[in-house]
N, C-alpha and C positions, 0 to 999 in steps of 0.2 A: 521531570517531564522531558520526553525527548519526541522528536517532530522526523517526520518522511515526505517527502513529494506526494503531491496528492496526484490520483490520474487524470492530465488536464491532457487530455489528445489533441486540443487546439494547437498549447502550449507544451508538448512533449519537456518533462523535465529534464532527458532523458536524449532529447535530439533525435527521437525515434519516430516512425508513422505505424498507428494505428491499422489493422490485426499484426504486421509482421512484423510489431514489437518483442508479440508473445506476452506481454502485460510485463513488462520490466519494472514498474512501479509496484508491481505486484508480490505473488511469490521472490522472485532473484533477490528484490528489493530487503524485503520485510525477512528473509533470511538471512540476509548477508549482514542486516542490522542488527541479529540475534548475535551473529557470530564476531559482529567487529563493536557495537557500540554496548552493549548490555545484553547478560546474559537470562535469556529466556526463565530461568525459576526466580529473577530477579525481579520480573514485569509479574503489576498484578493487576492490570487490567489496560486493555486495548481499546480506545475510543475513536470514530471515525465519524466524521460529518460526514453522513450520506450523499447529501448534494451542497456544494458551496455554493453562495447567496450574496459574497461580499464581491459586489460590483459588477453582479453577473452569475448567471447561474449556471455550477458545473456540474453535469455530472457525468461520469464514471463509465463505464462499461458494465454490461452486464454482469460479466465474467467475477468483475475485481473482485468484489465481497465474498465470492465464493472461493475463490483463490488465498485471502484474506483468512479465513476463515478454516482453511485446510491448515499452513501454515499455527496457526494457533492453534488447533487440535493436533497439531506434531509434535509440537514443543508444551502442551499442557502436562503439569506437573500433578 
């Protein structure tokens, strides 16, 4: 099991502000973890908590999932 930042724009993981991040949590993110921590035909499924709930409720950007979601139909095997 392996873990990414989740997109908290309150709390940039990232040290970044929200749009002129460009969603660094996003695509840069979830590809650069393809290419440095496991490789893509190695992952066989992608799980994301839509909105987080523990201690407060986050959620995300419009964008992310779709971002999200490009990314895994790039690297689907």
């Amino acid at each position: 099991m392996y873990r990414l930042p989740y997109a908290y724009c309150y709390r940039c993981p990232y040290s970044l502000t929200y749009p002129s991040c460009n969603l660094r949590c996003a695509t840069p993110a979830f590809e650069d973890f393809f290419k440095r921590h496991v490789a893509a035909e190695s992952v066989a499924a992608v799980i994301i908590e839509p909105v987080l709930g523990e201690g407060g409720f986050v959620v995300p950007p419009r964008e992310f999932f779709d971002q999200l979601q490009a990314v895994c139909r790039q690297n689907a095997f």
